[in-house]
C-alpha positions as a Markdown table, in Angstrom:
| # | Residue | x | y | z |
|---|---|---|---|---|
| 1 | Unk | 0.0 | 0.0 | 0.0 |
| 2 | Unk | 1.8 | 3.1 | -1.4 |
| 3 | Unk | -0.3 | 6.1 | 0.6 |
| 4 | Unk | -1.7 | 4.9 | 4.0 |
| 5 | Unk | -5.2 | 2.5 | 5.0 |
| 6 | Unk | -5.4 | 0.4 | 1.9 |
| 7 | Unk | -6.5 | 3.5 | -0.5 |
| 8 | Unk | -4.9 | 1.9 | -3.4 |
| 9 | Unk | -2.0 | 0.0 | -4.4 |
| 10 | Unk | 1.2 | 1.0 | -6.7 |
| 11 | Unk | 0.9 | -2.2 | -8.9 |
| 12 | Unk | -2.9 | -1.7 | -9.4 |
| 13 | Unk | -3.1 | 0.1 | -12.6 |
| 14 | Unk | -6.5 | 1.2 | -12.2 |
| 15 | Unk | -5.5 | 2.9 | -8.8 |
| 16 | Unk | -3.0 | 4.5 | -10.7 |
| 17 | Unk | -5.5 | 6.2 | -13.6 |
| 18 | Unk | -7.5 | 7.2 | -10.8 |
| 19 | Unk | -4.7 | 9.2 | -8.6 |
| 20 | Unk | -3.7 | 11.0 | -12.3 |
| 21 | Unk | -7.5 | 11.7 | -13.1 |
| 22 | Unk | -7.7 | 13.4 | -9.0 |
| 23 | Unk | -5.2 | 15.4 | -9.2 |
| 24 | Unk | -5.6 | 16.5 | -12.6 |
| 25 | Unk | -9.3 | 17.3 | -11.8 |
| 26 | Unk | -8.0 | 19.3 | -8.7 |
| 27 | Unk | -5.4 | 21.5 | -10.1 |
| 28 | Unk | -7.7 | 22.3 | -13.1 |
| 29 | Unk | -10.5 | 23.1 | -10.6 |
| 30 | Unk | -8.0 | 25.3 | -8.6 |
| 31 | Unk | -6.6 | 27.0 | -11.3 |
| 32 | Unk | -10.2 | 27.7 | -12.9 |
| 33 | Unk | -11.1 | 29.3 | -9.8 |
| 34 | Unk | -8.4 | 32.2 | -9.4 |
| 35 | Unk | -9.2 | 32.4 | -13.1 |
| 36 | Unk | -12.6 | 33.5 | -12.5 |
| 37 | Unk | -12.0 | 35.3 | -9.7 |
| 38 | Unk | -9.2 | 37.4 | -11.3 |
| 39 | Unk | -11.3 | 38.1 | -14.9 |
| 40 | Unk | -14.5 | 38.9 | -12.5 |
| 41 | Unk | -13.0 | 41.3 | -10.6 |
| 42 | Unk | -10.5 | 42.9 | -13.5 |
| 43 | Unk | -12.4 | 46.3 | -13.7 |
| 44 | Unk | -12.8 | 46.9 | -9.7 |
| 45 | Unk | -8.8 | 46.3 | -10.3 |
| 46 | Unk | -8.3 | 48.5 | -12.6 |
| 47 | Unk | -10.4 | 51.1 | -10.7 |
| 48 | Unk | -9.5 | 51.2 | -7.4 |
| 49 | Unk | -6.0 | 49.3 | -7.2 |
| 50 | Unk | -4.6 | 50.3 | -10.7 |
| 51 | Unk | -5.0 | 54.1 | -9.9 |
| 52 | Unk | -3.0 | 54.4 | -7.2 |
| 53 | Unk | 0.5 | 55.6 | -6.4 |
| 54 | Unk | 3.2 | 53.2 | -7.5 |
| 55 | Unk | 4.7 | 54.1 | -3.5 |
| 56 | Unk | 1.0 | 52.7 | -2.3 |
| 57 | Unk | 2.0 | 49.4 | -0.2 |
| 58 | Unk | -2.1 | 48.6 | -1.4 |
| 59 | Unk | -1.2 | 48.4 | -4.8 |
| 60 | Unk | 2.3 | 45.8 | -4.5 |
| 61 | Unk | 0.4 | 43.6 | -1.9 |
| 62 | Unk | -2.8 | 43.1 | -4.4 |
| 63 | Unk | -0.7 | 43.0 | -7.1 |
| 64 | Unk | 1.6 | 40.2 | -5.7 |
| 65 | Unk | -1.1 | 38.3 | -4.5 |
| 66 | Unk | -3.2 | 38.4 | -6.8 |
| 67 | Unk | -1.5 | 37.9 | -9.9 |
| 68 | Unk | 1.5 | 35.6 | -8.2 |
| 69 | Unk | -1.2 | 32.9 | -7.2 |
| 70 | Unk | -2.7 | 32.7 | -10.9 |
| 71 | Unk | 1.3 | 32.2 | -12.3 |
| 72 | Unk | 1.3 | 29.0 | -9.8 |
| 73 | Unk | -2.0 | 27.8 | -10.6 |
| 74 | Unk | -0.8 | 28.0 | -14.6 |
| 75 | Unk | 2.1 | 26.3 | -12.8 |
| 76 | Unk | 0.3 | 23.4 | -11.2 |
| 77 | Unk | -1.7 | 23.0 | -13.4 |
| 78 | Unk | 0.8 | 22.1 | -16.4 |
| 79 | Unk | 2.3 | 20.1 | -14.3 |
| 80 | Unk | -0.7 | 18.1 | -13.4 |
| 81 | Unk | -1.7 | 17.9 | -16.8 |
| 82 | Unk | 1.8 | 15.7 | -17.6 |
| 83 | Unk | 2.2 | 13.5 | -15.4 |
| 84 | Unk | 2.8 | 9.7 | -15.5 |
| 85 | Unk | 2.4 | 6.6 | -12.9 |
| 86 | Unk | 6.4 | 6.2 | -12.5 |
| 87 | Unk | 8.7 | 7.0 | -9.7 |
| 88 | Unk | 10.8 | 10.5 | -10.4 |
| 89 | Unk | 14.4 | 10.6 | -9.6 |
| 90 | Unk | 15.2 | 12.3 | -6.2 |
| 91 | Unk | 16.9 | 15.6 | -7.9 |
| 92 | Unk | 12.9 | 16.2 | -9.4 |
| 93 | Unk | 11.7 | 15.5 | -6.7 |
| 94 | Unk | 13.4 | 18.2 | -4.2 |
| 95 | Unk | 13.1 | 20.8 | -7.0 |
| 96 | Unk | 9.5 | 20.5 | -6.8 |
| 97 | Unk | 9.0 | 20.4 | -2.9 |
| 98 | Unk | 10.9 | 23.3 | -2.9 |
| 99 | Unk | 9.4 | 25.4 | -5.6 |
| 100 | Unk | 5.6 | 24.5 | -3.9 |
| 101 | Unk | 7.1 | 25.7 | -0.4 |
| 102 | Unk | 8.8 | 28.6 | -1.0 |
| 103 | Unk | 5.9 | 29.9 | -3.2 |
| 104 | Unk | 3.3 | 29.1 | -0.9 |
| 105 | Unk | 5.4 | 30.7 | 1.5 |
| 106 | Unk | 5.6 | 33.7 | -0.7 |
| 107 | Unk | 1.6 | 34.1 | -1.1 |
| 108 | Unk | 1.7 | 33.9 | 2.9 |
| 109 | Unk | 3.6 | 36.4 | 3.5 |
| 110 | Unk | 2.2 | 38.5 | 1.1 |
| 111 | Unk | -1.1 | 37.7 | 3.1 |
| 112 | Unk | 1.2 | 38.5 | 6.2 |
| 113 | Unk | 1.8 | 42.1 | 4.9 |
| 114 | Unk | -1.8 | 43.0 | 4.5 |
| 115 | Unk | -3.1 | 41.4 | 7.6 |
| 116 | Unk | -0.1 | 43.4 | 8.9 |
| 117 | Unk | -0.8 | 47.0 | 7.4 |
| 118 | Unk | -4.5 | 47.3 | 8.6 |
| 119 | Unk | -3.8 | 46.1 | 12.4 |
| 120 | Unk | -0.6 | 49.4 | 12.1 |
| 121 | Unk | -3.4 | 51.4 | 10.9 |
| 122 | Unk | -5.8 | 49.9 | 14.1 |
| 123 | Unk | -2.8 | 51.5 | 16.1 |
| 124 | Unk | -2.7 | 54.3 | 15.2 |
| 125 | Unk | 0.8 | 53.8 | 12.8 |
| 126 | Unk | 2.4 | 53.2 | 16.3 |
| 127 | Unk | 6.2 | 53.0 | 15.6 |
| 128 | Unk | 6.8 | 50.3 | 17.9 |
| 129 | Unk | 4.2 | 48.0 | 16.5 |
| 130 | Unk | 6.2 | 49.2 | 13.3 |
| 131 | Unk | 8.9 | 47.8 | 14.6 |
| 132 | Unk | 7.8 | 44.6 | 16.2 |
| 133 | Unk | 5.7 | 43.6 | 13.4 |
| 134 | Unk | 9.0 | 44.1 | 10.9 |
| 135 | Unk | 11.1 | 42.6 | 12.9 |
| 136 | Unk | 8.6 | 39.8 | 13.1 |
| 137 | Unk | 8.0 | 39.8 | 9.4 |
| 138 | Unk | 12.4 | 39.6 | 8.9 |
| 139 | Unk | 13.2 | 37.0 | 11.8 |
| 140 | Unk | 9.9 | 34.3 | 10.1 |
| 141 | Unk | 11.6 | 35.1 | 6.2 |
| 142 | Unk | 15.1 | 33.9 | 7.1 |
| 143 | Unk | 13.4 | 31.0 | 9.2 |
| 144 | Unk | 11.8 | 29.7 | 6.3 |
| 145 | Unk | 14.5 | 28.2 | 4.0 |
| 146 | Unk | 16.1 | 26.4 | 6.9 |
| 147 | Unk | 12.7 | 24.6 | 7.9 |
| 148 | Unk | 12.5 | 24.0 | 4.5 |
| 149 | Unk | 15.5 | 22.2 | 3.9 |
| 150 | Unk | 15.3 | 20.4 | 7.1 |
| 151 | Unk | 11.5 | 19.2 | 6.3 |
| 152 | Unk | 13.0 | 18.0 | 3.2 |
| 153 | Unk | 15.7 | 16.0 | 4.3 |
| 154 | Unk | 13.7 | 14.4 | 7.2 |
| 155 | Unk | 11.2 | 13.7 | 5.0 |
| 156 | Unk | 13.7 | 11.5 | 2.4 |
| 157 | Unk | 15.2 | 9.9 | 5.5 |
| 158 | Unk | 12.3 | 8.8 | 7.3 |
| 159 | Unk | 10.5 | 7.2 | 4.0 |
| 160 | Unk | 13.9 | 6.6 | 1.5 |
| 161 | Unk | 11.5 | 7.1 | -1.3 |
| 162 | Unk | 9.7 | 9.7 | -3.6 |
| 163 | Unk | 6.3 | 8.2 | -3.9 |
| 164 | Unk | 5.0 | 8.1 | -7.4 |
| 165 | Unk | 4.1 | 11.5 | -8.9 |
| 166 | Unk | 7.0 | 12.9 | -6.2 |
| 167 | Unk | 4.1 | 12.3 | -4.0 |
| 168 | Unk | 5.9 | 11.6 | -0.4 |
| 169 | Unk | 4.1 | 9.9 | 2.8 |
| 170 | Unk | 3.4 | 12.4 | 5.0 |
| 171 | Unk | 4.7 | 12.2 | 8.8 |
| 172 | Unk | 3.1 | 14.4 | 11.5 |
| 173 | Unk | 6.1 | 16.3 | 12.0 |
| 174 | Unk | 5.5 | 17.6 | 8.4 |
| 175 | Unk | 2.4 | 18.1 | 9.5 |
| 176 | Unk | 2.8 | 19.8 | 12.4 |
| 177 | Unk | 5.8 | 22.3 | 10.1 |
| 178 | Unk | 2.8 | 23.0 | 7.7 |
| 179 | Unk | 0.7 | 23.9 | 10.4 |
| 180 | Unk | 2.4 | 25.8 | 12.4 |
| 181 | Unk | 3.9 | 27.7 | 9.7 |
| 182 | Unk | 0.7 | 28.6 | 8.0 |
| 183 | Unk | -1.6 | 29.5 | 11.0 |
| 184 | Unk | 0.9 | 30.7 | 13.5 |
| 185 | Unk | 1.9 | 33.9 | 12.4 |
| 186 | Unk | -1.5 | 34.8 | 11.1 |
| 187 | Unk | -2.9 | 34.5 | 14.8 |
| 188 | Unk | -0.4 | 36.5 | 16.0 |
| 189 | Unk | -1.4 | 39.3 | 13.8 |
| 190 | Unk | -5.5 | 38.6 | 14.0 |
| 191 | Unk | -5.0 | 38.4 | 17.9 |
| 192 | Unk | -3.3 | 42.0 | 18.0 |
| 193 | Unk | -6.1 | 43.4 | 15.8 |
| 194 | Unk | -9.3 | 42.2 | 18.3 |
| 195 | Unk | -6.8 | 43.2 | 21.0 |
| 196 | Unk | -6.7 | 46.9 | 19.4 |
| 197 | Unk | -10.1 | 46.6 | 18.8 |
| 198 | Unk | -12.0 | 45.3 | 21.9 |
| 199 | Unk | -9.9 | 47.6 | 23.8 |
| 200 | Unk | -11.1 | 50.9 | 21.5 |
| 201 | Unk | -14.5 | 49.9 | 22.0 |
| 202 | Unk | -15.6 | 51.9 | 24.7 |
| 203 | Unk | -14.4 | 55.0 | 22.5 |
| 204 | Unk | -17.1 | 53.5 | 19.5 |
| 205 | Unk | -15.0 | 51.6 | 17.1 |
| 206 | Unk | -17.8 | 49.4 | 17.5 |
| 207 | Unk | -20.2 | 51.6 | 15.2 |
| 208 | Unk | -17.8 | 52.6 | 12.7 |
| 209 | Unk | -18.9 | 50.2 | 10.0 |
| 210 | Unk | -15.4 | 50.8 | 8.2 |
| 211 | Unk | -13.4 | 49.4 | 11.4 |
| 212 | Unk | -16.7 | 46.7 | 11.5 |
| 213 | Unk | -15.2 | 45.8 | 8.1 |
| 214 | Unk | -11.4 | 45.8 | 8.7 |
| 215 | Unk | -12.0 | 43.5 | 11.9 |
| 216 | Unk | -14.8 | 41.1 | 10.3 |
| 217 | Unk | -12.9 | 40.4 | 7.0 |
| 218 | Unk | -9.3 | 40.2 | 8.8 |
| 219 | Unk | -10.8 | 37.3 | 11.2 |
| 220 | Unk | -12.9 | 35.8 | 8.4 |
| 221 | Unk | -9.8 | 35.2 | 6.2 |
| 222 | Unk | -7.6 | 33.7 | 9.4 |
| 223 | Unk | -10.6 | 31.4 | 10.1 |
| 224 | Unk | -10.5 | 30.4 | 5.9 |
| 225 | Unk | -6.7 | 29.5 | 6.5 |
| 226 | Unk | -7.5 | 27.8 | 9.8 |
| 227 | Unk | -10.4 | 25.5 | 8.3 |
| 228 | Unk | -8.1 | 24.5 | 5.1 |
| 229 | Unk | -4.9 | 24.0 | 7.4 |
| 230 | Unk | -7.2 | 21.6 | 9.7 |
| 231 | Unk | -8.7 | 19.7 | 7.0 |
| 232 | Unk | -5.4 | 19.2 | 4.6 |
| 233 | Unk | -3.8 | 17.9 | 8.0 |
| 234 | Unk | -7.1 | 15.6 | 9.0 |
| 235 | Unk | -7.4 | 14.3 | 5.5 |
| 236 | Unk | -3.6 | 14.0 | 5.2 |
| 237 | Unk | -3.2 | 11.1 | 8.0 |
| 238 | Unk | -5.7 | 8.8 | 5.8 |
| 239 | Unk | -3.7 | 9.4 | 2.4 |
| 240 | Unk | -0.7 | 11.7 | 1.2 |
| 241 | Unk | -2.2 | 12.2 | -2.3 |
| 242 | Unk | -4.8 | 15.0 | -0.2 |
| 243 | Unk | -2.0 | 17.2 | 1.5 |
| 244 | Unk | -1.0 | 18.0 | -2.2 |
| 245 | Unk | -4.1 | 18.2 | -3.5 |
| 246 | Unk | -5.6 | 20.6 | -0.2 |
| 247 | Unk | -2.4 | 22.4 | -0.8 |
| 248 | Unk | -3.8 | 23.5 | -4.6 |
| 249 | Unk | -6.8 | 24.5 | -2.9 |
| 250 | Unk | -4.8 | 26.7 | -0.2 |
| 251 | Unk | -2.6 | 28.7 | -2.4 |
| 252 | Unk | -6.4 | 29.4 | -4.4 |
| 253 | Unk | -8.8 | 30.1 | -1.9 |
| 254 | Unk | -6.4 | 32.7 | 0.3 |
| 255 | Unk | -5.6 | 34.6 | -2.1 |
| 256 | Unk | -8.9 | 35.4 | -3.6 |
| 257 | Unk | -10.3 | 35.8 | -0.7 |
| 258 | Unk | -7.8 | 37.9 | 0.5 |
| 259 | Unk | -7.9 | 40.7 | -2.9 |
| 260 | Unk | -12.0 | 40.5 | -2.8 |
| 261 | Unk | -11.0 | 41.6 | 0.9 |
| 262 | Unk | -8.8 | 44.9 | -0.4 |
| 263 | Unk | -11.5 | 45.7 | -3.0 |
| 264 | Unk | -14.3 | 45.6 | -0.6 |
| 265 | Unk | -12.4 | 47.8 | 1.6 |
| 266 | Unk | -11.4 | 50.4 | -1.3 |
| 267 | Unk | -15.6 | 49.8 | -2.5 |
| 268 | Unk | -16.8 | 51.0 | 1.0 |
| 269 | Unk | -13.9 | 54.0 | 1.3 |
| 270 | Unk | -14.3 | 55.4 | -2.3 |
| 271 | Unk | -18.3 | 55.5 | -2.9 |
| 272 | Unk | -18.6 | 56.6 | 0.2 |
| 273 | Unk | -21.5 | 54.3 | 1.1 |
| 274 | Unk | -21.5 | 53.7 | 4.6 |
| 275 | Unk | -24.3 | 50.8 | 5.9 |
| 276 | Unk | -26.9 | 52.6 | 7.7 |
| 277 | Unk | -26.7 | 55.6 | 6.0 |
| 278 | Unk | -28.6 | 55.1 | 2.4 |
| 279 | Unk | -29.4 | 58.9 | 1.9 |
| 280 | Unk | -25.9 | 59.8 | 1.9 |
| 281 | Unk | -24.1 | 61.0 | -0.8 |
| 282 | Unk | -21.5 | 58.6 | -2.8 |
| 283 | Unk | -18.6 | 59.8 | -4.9 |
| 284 | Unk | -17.2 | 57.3 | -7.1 |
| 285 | Unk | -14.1 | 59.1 | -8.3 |
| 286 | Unk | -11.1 | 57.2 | -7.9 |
| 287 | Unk | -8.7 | 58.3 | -5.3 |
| 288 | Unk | -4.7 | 58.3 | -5.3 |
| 289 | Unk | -4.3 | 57.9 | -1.8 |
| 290 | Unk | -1.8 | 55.3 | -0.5 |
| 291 | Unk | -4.4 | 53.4 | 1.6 |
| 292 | Unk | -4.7 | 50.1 | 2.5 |
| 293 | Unk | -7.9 | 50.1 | 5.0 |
| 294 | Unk | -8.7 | 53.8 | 3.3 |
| 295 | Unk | -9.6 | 55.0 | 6.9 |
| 296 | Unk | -7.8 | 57.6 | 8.6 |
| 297 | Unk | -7.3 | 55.9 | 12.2 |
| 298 | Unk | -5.0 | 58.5 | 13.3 |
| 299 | Unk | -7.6 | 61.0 | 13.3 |
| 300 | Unk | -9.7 | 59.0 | 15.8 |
| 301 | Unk | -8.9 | 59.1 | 19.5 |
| 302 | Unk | -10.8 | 58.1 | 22.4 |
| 303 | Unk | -11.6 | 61.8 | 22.9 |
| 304 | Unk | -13.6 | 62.1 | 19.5 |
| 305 | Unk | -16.1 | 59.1 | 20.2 |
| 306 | Unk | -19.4 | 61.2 | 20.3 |
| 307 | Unk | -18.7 | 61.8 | 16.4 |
| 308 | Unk | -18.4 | 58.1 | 15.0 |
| 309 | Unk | -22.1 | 58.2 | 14.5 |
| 310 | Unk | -21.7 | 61.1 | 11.6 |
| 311 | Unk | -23.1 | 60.6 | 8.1 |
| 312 | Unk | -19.1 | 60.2 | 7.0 |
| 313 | Unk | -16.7 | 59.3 | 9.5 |
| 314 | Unk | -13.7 | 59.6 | 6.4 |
| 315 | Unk | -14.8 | 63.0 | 5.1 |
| 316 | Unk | -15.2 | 64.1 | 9.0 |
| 317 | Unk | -11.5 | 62.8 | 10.2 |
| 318 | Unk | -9.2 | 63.7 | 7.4 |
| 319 | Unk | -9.8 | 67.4 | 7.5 |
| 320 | Unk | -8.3 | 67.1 | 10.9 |
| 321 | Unk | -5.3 | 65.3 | 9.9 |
| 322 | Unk | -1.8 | 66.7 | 9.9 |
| 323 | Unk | -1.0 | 68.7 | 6.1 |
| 324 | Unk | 1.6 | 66.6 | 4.4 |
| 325 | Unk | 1.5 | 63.6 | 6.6 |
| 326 | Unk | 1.1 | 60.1 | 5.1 |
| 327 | Unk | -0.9 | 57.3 | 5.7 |
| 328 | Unk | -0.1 | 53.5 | 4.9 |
| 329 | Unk | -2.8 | 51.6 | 6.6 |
């Protein structure tokens, strides 16, 4: 038995047209997906990420994410399309478990960064969260090729083989590496975010719909990479085969979910549409400035609570804020 409780067998041929089919099917489906998601969102792009600044941190985090999952998907997805039932040589092997981890790693971090911007902006662009938060973001990127290597070389010595399709069997400390890496440091960051934000509640972040948004998608996308981390691992322990194929899935569903979350955000700043207010006045004109969560947080302070419940918190705040100064939230 080549992947765990009797799922199949190496020398049973028709086992071995099914596990092509699956993963084919899989990486097609994955790669279909981002498709659709990019072409269906390609004029909100062009409208409210394409305008800005090229100095806007909004634009290079969409822009990475976005467009560097659909080059891996293309990726996967030729290389699903040729495979054969045989057993690669080691040297093909370890190119490809390195080019899957160091990209997904890549579209990670790049969810890192934003997750990262909006809770600086929840602080007010306090320097020491600055600082913590980069030297966070610079101690995990020079962790990462070492725990790569070493997951790769503990893999090859605990199961001597490749698996066919470079498929290896998955050990739970591989599991536990793929979990801790991918969840870890995104609770870190959602966990500073509802700690900023429960404790600014009593100053009535809680009825500022564009801080509502910044909290609800931030923990909404952490719970998606949660749930898909969880179930790769759980499905993983019955057969190999689904850790590669969940992984597909991962690097697909993040990222898309993570852009629709920046173009919500730039929606709800630039029409000016705030929920609960349907007589106000929207302005669709697309605006140049450098923002990720578009709010202007360091005009807020607990002092100014009685006006959060004005027609336009944004148009209210940023005639208040400093001339010249710059915002990156």
């Amino acid at each position: 038995m080549l992947f765990g409780f009797g799922l199949g067998s190496v020398d049973d041929p028709h086992y071995e047209i099914w596990l092509i089919h699956f993963v084919r099917f899989n990486g097609v489906a994955a790669f279909s997906v981002v498709a659709y998601d990019t072409l269906s969102t390609c004029f909100d792009e062009i409208q409210y990420i394409w305008t800005q600044p090229l100095k806007s941190p909004t634009k290079w985090v969409y822009l990475m994410t976005r467009y560097f999952s659909l080059l891996m998907q293309i990726q996967i997805t030729v290389m699903t399309l040729t495979l054969t039932p045989e057993l690669y040589d080691v040297a093909t092997c370890r190119k490809l478990f390195y080019l899957r981890a160091l990209s997904g790693g890549l579209l990670m971090h790049c969810i890192q960064c934003q997750l990262m911007l909006r809770a600086y902006a929840l602080f007010i662009h306090a320097r020491r969260i600055a600082v913590a938060f980069i030297a966070f973001f610079v101690a995990e990127v020079a962790a990462g090729p070492t725990l790569i290597h070493f997951a790769d070389e503990v893999s090859l010595a605990q199961t001597g083989s490749n698996g066919m399709l470079c498929i290896r069997k998955i050990r739970i400390l591989d599991l536990w590496l793929f979990g801790v890496s991918c969840t870890g440091p995104h609770l870190i960051i959602i966990g500073v975010t509802i700690f900023k934000f429960l404790k600014e509640l009593p100053a009535g972040w809680g009825r500022i719909p564009i801080v509502l948004r910044v909290v609800k998608d931030d923990v909404s996308l952490v719970l998606l990479i949660i749930s898909l981390v969880t179930s790769i691992s759980i499905a993983a322990r019955f057969n190999s085969m689904y850790a590669y194929v969940g992984f597909n899935w991962l690097i697909a569903l993040v990222p898309s979910m993570s852009c629709r979350n920046i173009l919500s955000m730039q929606k709800l700043r630039l029409s000016g549409c705030l929920r609960g207010h349907p007589n106000q006045a929207c302005s669709c004109q697309p605006s140049r400035a450098p923002q990720l969560t578009s709010f202007v947080f360091e005009s807020l302070s607990t002092s100014q609570s009685v006006v959060v419940d004005r027609l336009s918190v944004l148009d209210e705040f940023s005639k208040s804020r400093p001339k010249g100064k710059k915002v990156w939230a």
